[in-house]
N, CA and C of each residue as an Amber inpcrd file, in Angstrom:
protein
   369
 -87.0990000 176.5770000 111.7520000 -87.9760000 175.5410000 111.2950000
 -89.1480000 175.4440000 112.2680000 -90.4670000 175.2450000 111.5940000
 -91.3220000 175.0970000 112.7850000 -91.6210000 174.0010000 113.1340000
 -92.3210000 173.6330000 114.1760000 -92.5220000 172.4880000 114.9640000
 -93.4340000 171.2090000 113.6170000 -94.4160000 171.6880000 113.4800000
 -94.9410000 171.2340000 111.9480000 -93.7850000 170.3250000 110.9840000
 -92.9650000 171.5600000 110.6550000 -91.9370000 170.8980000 110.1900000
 -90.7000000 169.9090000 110.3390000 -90.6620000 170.4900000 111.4710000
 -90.0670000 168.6960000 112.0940000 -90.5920000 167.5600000 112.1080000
 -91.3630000 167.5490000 112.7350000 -92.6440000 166.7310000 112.3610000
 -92.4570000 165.5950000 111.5750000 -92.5950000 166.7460000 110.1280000
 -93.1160000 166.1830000 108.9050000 -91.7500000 165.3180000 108.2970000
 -90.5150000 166.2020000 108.6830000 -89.2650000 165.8640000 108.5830000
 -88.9070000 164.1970000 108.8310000 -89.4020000 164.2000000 110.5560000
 -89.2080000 162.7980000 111.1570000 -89.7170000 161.9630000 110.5240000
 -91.1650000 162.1390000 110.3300000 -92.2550000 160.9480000 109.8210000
 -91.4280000 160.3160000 108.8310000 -91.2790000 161.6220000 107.5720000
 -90.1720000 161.1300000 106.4050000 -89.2140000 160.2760000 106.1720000
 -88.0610000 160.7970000 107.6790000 -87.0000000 159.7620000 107.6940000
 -87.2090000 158.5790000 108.4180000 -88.6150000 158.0270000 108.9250000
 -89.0780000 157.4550000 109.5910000 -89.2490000 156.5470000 108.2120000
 -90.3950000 156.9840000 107.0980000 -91.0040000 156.3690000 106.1690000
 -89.4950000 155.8380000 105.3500000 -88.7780000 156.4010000 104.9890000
 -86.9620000 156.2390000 104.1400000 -86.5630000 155.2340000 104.8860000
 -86.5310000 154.8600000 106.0880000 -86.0710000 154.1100000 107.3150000
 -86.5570000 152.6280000 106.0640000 -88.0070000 152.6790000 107.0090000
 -88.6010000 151.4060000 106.7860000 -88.5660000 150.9190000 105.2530000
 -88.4140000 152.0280000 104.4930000 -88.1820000 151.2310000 102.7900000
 -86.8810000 150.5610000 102.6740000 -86.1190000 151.3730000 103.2890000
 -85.1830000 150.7090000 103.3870000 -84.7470000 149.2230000 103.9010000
 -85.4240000 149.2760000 104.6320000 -85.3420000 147.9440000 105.5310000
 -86.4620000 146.9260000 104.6530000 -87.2840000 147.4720000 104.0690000
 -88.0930000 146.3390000 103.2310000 -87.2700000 146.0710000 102.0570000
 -86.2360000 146.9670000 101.5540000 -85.8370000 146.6580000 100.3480000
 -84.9170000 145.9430000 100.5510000 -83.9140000 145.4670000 101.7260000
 -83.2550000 144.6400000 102.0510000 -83.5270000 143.5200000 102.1850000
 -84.9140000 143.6040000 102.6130000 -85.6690000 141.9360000 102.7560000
 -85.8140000 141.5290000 101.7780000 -85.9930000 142.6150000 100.4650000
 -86.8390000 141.4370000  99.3100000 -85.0320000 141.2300000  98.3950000
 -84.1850000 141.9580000  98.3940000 -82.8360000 141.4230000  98.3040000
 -82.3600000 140.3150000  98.9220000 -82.8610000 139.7450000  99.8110000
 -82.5970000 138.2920000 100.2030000 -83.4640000 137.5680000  99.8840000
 -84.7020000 137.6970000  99.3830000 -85.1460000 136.7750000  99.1610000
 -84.7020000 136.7270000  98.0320000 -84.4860000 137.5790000  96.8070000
 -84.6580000 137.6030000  95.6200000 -83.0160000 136.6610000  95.3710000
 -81.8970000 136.8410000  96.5820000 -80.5670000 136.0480000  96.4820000
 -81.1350000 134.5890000  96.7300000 -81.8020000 134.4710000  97.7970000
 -82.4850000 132.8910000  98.0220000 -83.0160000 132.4030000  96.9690000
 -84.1140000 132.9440000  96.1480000 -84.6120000 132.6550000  95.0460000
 -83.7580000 132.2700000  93.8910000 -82.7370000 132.9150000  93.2450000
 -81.2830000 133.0230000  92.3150000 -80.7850000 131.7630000  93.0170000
 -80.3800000 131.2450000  94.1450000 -79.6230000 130.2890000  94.6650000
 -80.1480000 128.9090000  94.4840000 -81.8590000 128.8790000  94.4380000
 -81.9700000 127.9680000  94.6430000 -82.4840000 127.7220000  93.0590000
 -82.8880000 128.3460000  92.0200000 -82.7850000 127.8800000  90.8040000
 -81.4540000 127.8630000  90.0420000 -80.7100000 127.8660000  90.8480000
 -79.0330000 127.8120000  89.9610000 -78.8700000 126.5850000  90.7780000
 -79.4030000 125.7690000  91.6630000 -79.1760000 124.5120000  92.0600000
 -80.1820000 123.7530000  91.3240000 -80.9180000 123.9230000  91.1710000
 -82.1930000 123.0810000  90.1430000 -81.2610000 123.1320000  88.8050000
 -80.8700000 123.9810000  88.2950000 -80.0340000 123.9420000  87.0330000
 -78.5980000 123.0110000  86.9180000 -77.9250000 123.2930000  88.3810000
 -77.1200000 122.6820000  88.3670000 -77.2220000 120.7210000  88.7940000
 -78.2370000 120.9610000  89.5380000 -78.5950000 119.2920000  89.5070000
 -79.0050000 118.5010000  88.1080000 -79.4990000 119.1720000  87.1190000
 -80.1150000 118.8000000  86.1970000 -78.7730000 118.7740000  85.0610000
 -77.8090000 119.8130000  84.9840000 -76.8880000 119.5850000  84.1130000
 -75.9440000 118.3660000  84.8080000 -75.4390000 118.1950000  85.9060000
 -74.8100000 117.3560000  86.6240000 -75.5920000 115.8530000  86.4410000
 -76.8240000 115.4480000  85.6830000 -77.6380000 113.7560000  85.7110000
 -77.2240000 114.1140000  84.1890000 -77.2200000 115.1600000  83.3590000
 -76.9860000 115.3620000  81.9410000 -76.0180000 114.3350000  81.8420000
 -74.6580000 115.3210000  82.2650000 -73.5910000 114.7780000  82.2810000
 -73.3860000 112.9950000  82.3490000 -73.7530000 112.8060000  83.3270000
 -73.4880000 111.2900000  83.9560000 -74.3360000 110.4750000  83.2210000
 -75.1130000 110.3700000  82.2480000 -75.8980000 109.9370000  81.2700000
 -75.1730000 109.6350000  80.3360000 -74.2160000 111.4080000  79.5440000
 -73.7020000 110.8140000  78.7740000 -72.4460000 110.3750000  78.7060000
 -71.5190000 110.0490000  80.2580000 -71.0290000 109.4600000  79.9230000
 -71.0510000 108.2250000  80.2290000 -72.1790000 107.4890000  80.7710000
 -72.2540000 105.9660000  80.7270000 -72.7100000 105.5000000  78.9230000
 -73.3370000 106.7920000  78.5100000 -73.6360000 106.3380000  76.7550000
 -72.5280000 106.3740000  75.8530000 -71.3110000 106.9240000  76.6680000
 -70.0830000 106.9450000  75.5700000 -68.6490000 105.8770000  75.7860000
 -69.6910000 105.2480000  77.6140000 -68.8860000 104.0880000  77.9700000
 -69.2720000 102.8340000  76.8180000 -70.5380000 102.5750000  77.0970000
 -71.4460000 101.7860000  76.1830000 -71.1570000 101.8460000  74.7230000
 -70.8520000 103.0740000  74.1940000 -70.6230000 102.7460000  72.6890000
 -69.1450000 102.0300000  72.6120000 -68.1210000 102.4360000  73.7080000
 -66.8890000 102.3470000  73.4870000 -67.0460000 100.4930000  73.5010000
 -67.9130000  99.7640000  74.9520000 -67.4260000  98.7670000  74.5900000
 -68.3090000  97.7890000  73.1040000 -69.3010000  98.6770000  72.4120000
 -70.1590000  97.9620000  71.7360000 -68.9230000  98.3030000  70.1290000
 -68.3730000  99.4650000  70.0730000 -67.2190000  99.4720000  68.7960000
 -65.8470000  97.9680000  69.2180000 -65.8240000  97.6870000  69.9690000
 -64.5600000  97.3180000  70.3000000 -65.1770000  95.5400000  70.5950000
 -66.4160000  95.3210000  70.5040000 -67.0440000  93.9600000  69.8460000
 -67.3760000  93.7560000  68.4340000 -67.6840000  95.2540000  67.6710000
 -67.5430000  95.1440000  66.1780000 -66.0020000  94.9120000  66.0450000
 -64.9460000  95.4580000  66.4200000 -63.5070000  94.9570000  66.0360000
 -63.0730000  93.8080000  65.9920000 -63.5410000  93.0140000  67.3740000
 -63.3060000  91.5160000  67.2690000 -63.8840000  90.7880000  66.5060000
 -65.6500000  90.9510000  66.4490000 -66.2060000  90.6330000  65.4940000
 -65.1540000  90.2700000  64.2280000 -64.9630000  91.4750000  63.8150000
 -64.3470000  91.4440000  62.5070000 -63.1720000  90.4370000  62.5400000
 -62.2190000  90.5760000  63.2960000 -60.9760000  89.4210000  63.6410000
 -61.5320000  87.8930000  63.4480000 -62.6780000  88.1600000  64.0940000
 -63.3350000  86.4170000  64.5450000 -63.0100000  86.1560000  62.5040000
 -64.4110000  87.1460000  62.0100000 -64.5670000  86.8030000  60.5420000
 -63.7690000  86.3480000  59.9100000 -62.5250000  87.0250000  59.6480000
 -60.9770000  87.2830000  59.1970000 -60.2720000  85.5320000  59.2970000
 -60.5940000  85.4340000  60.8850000 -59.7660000  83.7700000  61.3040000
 -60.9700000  82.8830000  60.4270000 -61.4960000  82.9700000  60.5080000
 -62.6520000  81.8690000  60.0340000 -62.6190000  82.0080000  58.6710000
 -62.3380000  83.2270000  58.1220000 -62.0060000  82.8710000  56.5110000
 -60.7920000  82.3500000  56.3260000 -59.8220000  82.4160000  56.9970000
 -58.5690000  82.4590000  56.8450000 -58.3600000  80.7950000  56.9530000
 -59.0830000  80.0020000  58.1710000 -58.7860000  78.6960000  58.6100000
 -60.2770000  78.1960000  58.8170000 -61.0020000  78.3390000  58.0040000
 -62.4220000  77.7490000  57.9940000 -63.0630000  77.0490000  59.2580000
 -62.2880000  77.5080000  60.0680000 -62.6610000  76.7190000  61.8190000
 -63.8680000  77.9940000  62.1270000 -64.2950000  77.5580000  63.3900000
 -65.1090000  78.5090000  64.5790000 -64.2440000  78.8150000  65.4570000
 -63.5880000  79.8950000  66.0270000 -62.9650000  80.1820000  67.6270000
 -63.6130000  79.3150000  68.5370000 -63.1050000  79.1110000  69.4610000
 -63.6550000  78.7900000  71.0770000 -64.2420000  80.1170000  71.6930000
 -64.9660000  79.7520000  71.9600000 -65.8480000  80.8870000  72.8690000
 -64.9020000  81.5330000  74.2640000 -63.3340000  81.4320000  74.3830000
 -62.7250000  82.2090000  74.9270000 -62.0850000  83.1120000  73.8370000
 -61.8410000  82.5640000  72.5170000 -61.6980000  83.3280000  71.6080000
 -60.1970000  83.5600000  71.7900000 -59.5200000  82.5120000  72.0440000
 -57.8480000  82.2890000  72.3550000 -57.4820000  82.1400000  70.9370000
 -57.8610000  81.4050000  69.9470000 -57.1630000  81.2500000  68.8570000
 -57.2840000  82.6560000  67.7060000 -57.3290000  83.8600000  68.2970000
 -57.4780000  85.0850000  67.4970000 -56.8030000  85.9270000  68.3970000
 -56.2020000  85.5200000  69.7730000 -55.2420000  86.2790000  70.3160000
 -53.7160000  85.8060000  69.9280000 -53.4580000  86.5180000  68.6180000
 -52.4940000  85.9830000  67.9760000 -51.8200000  87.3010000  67.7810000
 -50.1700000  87.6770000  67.3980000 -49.8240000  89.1700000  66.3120000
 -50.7060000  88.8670000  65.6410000 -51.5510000  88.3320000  64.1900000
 -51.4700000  88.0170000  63.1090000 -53.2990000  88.9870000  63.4900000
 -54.0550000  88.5600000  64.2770000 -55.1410000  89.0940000  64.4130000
 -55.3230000  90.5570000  65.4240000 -55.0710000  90.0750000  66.2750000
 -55.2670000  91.5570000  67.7800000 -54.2260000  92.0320000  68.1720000
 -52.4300000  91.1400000  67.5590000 -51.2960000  91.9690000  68.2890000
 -51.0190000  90.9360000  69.0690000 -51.1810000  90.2260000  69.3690000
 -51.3130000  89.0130000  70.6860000 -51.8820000  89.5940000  71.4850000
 -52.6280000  89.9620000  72.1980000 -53.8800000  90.1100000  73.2430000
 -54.8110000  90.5640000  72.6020000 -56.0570000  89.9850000  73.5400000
 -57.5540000  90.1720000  73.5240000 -57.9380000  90.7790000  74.2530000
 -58.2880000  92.1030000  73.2710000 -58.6910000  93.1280000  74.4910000
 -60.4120000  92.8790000  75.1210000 -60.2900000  93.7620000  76.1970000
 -61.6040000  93.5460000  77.1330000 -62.2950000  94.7160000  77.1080000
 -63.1340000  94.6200000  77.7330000 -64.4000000  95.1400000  77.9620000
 -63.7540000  96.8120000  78.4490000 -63.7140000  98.0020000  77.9240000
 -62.9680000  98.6610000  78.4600000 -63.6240000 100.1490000  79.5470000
 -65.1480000  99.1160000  79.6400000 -65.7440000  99.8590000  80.5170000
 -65.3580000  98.7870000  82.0370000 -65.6640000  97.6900000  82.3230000
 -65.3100000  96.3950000  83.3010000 -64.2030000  95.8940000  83.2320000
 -63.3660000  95.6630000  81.9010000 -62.0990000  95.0580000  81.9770000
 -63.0320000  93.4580000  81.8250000 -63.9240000  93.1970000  81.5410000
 -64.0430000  91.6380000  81.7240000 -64.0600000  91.0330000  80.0570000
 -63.8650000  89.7480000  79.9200000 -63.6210000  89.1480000  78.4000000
 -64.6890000  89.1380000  78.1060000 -64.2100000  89.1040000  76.7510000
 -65.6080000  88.7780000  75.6410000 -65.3570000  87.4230000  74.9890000
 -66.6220000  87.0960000  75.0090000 -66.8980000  85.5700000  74.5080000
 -67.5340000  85.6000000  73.0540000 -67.4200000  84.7390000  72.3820000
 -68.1780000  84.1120000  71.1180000 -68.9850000  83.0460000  71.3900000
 -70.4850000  83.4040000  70.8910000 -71.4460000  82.8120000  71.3160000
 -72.2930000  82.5180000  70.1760000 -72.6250000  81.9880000  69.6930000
 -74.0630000  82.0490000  68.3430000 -73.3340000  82.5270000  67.3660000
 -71.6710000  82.9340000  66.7020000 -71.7420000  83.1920000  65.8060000
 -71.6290000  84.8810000  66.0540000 -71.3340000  85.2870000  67.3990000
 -71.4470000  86.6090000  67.7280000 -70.4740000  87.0000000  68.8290000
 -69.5620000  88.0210000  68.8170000 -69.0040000  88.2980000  69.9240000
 -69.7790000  89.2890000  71.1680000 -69.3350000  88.8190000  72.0180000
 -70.6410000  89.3920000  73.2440000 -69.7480000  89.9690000  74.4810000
 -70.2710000  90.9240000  75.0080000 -69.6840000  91.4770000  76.3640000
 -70.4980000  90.8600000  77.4520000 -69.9740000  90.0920000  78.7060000
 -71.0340000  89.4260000  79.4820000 -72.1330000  90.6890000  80.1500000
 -70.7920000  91.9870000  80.1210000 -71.6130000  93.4410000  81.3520000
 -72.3470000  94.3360000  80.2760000 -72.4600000  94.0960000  78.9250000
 -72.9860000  94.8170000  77.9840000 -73.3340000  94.0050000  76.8610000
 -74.8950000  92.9290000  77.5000000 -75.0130000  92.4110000  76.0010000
 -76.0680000  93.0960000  74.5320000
């Protein structure tokens, strides 16, 4: 081999060297880059989430004031009175089973107010 050719040889594995070493760099960035939009994705599905389930807390306790609702109706046709706004005289078997259920996002009672049953934590 001549001297020339070594040379030209080195430079080569010189030039192979350094691609190499650049192509490693942009492989980390390109992993940094991947990492940090799979956290933007994942923050954004993770507020998804927690949205809907405060919206499926909320419907649960807004169905379960149409139920009483309906009980309230039921006693008041039944005995032409109004409940008390603790709504004790519909915690009977005959209406709810004997208990009045609550709020089943808080656990707190529901009152009758205006002719309306109401959640105090969800009006």
């Amino acid at each position: 081999m001549r001297p020339y050719d070594q040379h030209f040889c080195r430079q080569q594995s010189r030039q192979q060297t350094s691609n190499q070493m650049q192509r490693h760099a942009m492989t980390l960035l390109e992993v940094m880059l991947v990492l940090v939009i799979s956290s933007i994705f994942a923050m954004i599905g993770i507020k998804h989430l927690m949205q809907s389930g405060q919206g499926s807390q909320r419907r649960s306790c807004e169905l379960t004031c149409e139920m009483l609702q309906h009980y309230v109706e039921t006693y008041i046709d039944d005995t032409g009175e109004m409940p008390t706004p603790s709504l004790r005289e519909i915690a009977t078997p005959q209406y709810t089973g004997g208990t009045l259920p609550t709020c089943p996002v808080t656990g707190t009672s529901y009152t009758f107010r205006g002719g309306q049953v109401i959640c105090a934590d969800h009006p």
